[in-house]
C-alpha positions in Angstrom: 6.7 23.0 126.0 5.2 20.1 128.4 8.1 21.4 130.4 7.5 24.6 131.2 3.8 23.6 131.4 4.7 20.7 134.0 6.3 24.1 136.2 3.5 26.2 135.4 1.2 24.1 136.8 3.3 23.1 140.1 3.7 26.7 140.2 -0.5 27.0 140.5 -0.6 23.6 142.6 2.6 25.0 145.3 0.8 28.6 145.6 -2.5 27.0 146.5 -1.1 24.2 148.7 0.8 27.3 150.4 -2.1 28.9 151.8 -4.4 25.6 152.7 -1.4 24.5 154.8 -0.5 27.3 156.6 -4.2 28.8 156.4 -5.7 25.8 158.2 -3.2 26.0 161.1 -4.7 29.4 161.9 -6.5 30.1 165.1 -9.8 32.6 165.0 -7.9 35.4 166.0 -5.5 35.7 163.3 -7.9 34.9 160.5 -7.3 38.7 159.5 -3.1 38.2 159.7 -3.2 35.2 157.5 -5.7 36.9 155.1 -2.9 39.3 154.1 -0.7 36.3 153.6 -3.5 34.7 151.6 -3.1 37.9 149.3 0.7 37.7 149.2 0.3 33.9 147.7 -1.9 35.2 145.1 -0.2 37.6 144.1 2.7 35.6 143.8 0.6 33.0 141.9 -0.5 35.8 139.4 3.3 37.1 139.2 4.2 33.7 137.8 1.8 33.4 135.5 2.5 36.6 134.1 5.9 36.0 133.6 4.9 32.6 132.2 3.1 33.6 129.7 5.8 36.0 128.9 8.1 33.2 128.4 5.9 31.3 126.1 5.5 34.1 124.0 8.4 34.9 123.3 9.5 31.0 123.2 7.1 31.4 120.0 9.5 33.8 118.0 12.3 31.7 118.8 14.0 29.1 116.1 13.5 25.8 116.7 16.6 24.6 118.4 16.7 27.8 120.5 13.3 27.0 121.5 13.9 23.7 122.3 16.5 24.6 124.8 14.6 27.1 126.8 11.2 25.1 126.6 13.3 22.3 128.1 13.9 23.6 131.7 12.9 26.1 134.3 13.6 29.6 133.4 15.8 31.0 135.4 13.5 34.4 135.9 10.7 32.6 137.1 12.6 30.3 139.5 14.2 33.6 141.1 10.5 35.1 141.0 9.1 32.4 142.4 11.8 32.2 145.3 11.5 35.3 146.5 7.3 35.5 146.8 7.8 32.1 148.6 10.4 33.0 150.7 8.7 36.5 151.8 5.3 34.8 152.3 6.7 32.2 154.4 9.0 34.7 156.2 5.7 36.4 157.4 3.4 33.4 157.7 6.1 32.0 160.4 5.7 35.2 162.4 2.4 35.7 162.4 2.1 32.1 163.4 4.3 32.1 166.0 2.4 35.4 167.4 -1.1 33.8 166.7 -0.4 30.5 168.7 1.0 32.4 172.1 -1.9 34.4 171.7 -4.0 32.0 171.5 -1.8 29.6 174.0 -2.6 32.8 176.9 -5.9 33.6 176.2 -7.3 29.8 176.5 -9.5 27.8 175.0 -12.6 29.7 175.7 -10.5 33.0 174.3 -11.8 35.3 177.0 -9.0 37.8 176.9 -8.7 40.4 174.3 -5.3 42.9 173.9 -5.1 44.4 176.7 -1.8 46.4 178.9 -0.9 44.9 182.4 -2.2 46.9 185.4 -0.4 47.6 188.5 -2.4 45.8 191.0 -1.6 42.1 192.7 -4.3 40.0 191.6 -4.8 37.6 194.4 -7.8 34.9 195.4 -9.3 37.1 197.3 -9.0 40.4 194.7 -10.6 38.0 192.5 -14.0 37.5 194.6 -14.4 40.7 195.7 -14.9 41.5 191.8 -16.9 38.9 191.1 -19.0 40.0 194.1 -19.0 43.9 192.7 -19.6 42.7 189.2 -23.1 40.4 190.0 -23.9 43.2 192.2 -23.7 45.8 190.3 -25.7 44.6 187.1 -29.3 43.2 186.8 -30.1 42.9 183.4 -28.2 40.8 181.3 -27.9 43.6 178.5 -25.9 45.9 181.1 -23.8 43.2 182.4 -22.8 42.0 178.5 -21.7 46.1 177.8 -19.6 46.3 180.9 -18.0 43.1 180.2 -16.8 43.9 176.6 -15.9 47.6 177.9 -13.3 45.9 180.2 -12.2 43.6 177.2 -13.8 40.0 177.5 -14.4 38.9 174.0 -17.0 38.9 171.9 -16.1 35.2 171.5 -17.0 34.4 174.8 -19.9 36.6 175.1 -21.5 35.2 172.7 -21.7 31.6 174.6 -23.6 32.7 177.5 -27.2 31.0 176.6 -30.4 32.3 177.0 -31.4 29.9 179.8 -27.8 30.7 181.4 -28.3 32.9 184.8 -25.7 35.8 185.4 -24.2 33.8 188.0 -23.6 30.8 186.2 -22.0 33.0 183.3 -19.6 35.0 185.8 -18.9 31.5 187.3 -17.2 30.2 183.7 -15.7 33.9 183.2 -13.7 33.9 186.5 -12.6 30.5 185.8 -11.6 31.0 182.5 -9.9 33.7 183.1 -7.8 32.2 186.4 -6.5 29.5 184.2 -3.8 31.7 182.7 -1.5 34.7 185.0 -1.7 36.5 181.5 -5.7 37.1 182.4 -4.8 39.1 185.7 -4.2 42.2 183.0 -8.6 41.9 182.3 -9.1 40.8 186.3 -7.4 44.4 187.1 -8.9 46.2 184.6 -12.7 45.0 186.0 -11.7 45.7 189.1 -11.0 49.3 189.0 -13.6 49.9 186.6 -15.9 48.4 189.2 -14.2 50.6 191.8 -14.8 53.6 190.3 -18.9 53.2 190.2 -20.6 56.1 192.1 -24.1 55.1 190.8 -26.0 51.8 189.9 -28.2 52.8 186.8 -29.4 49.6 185.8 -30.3 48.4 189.4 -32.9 51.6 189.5 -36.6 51.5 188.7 -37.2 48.0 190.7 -39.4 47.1 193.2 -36.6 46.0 194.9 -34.3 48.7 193.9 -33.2 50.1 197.5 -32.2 46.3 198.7 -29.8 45.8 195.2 -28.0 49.0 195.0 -27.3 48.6 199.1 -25.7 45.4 198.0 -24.0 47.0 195.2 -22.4 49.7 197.4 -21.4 47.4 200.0 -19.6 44.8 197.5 -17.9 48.4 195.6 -17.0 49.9 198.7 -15.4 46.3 200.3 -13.1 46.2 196.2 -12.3 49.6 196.8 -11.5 49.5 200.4 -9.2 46.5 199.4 -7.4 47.9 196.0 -6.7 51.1 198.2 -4.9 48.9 201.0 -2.9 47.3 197.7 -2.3 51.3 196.9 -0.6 52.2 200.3 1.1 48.9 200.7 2.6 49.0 197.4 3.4 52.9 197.7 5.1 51.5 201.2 6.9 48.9 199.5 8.4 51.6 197.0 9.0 53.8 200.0 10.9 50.7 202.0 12.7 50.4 198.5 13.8 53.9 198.3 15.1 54.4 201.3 17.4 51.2 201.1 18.8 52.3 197.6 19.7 55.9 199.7 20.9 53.6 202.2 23.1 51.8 199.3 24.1 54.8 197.5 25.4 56.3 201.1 27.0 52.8 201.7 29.2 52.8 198.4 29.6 56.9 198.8 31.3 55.8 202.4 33.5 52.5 200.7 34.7 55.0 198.3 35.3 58.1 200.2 37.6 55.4 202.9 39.1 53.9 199.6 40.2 57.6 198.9 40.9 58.3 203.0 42.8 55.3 202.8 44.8 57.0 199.7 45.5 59.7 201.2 46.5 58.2 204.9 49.3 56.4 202.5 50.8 59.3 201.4 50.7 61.3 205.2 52.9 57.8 205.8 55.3 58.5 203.1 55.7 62.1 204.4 56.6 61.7 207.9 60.5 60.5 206.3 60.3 64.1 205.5 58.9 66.2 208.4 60.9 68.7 209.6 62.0 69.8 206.1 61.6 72.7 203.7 60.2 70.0 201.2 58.5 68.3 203.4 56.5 71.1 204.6 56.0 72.4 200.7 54.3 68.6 199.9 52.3 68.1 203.6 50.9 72.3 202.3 49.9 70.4 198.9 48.1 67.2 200.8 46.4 69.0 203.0 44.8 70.6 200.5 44.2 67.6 198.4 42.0 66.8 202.3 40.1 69.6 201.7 39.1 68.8 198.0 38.1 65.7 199.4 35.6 67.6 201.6 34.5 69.8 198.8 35.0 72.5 201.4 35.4 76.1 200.1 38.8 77.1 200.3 41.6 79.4 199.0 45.3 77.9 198.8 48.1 79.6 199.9 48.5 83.2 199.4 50.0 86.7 200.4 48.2 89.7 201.8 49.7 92.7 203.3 53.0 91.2 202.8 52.4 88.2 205.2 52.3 84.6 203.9 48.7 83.2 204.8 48.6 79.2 204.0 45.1 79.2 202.8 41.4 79.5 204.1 39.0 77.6 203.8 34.7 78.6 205.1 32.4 76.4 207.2 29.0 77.5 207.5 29.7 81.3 206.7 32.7 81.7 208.9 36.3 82.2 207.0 39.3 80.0 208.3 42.6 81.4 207.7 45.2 78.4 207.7 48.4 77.8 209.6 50.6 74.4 208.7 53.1 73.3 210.7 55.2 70.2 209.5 57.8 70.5 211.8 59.6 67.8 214.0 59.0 69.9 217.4 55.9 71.1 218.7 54.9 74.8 218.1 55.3 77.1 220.7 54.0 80.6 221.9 55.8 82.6 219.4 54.3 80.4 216.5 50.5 81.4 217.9 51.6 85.4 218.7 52.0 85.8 214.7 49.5 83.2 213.4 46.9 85.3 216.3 48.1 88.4 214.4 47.3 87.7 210.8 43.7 86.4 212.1 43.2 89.7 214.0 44.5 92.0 211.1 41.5 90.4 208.9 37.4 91.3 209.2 35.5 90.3 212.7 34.0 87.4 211.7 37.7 86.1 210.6 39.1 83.0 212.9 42.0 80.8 212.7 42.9 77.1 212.5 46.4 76.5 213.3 47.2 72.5 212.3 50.6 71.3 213.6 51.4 67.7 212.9 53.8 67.9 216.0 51.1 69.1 218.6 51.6 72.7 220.6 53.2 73.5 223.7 51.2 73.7 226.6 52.4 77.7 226.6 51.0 78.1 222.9 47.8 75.9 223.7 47.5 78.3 226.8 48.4 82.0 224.7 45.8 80.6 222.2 43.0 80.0 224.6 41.2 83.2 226.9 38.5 85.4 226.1 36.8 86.0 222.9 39.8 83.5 221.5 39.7 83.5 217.5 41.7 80.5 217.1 41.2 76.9 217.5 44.2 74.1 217.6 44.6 70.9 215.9 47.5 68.3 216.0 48.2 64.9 214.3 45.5 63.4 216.0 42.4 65.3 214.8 43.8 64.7 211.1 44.2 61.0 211.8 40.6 61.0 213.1 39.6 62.4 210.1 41.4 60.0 208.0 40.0 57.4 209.7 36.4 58.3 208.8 35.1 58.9 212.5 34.2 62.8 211.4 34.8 64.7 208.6 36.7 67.5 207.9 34.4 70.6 208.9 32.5 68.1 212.0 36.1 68.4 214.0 36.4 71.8 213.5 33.1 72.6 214.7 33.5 70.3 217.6 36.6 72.4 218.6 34.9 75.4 218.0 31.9 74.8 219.8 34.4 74.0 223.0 36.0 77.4 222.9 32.9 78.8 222.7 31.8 76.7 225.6 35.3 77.1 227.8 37.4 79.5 226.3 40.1 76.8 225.6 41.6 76.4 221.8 42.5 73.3 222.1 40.3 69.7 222.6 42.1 66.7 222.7 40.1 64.1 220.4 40.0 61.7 223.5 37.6 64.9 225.0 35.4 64.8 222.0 32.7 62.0 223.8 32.0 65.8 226.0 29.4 67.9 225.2 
């Protein structure tokens, strides 16, 4: 019995001790958080006692050996019990701890700042004066000044030290510098300044003597903040600008690296063909790269095909003009009789129909020659335009309309890509 009376009353002694130790470390703001810890304590105080006169109860009905034994040590009920109010009380009383000493670490030891989001303005020196300027401008009475204050979140706390013999300036004075002693105040500074910003009228510096004078000053020391957080406004929307239009820059940048990793790619394999120009295979694998050039592009295209019985090797569209395609993988260069039936496959197709004839080995100058001429619907490109290309000094659809803006210009099929500098 003096036992469990010896734990019943450490029990009664641990649960106060609890909440004077950790109660007394408490800062002003978090009296209300370590109330509800004060509760959990006695609550687990009353838990045990319950359970401990339980015990004793039923120790009562017990014989006397049997009651003995259990009178003689802790129960192992209440120890669990007691463990697990502890734990979960102390569990919370480190958190809210922790939480109520940065608090109270940012807001200093005259606890101006309240809870209050992070604005989007650089608080600098001279931010800082212009709203002390607006803010002793702007407010005669002290009454006024003490609403506007706690509307932009300084606390009550503070407030209440401003004495009655205090001027406003002196009490702005001990604000601003309380408030510059921690970059976690600038969140209050911002807030009072765009609140002061926004003023169109000066209610409580009406009905004076004086009155004209004091709202002039007001005005002036509004419009110099606003003037001020509006040049923040468009330097910061010029910053975002700057920053935008180097992540397009980046974003073209690593489109470009990987577009000549893929060039690269595709100039290897054009180097593994060449063993095989000149043959049926060969031609069947340079049909499939070329292609595989044009995905690249993400030009509109058809493959390979047959229409009225004659093979067409594709087509592919560039600003609303169909291309029908002519490959030549061969070892010689193509001649007249190549562009006489490539010419009559274009011509057998609608008007606005025209005709790209790629030959790896270059043309003749007879077929560059029957190509070219009035109203000409085809335009020539050898090994040199698709090595351009690979290279990355003009895309795809940018030679072709090179070439074709030449024939429009000359009549000629055919421009050499040492004649592309030329209008």
């Amino acid at each position: 019995m003096q036992s469990l009376l010896a734990w019943w009353s450490a029990g009664f002694l641990f649960g106060r001790c609890f909440v004077s130790v950790f109660g007394s470390g408490a800062c002003d703001d978090c009296v209300g958080s370590y109330g509800f810890v004060f509760v959990v304590c006695l609550l687990a105080e009353a838990a045990y006692r319950a359970a401990a006169t339980r015990f004793l109860l039923s120790c009562q009905k017990k014989p006397g050996k049997e009651k003995a034994r259990l009178a003689g040590g802790c129960p192992a009920e209440l120890t669990a019990l007691l463990r697990r109010c502890v734990q979960t009380a102390a569990g919370k009383m480190k958190d809210i701890h922790d939480v109520g000493r940065d608090a109270c670490a940012r807001g200093g030891a005259l606890n101006v700042l309240s809870n209050i989001g992070c604005m989007s303005i650089n608080v600098t020196p001279h931010l800082v004066q212009l709203t002390y300027e607006a803010a002793l401008k702007s407010f005669w009475r002290r009454r006024a000044l003490e609403k506007f204050l706690r509307q932009v979140r300084i606390s009550d706390r503070h407030l209440a030290t401003w004495s009655q013999d205090e001027v406003k300036r002196e009490f702005l004075d001990r604000t601003f510098a309380a408030l510059q002693k921690s970059p976690s105040s600038n969140a209050v500074i911002s807030n009072m300044a765009q609140a002061l910003a926004e003023q169109s009228s000066f209610p409580d510096l009406e009905n004076w003597e004086d009155s004209v004078v004091k709202i002039q000053a007001a005005k002036k020391a509004v419009k110099d903040l606003k003037e001020y957080l509006n040049a923040q406004k468009l330097s910061a929307e010029a910053a975002r600008e700057r920053e935008a239009i180097k992540e397009v820059a980046r974003e073209q940048a690593q489109a470009l690296q990987r577009a000549r990793g893929t060039l690269s790619e595709l100039g290897d394999r054009l180097a593994l063909l060449t063993s095989k120009q000149g043959t049926q295979s060969g031609g069947y694998e340079y049909e499939a790269w070329f292609y595989d050039l044009i995905n690249f592009f993400e030009l509109e295209h058809r493959r390979p095909y047959v229409a009225a019985g004659r093979q067409i090797d594709g087509s592919l569209t560039i600003d609303g003009t169909t291309y029908l395609i002519e490959l030549k993988f061969t070892e010689k260069p193509s001649g007249g009789p190549d562009i006489d039936i490539f010419r009559g496959k274009v011509e057998s197709k609608a008007d606005n129909t025209m005709g790209v004839f790629v030959s790896m080995a270059g043309f003749s100058s007879v077929a560059i020659q029957d190509a070219s001429g009035k109203k000409s619907t085809l335009l020539l490109l050898d090994a040199s335009h698709i090595y351009l290309i690979l290279s990355g000094g003009m895309t795809c659809s940018e030679v072709i309309r090179r070439i074709r803006r030449h024939a429009s210009q000359t009549g000629e099929s055919y421009l050499p890509v040492a004649g592309f500098g030329g209008a």
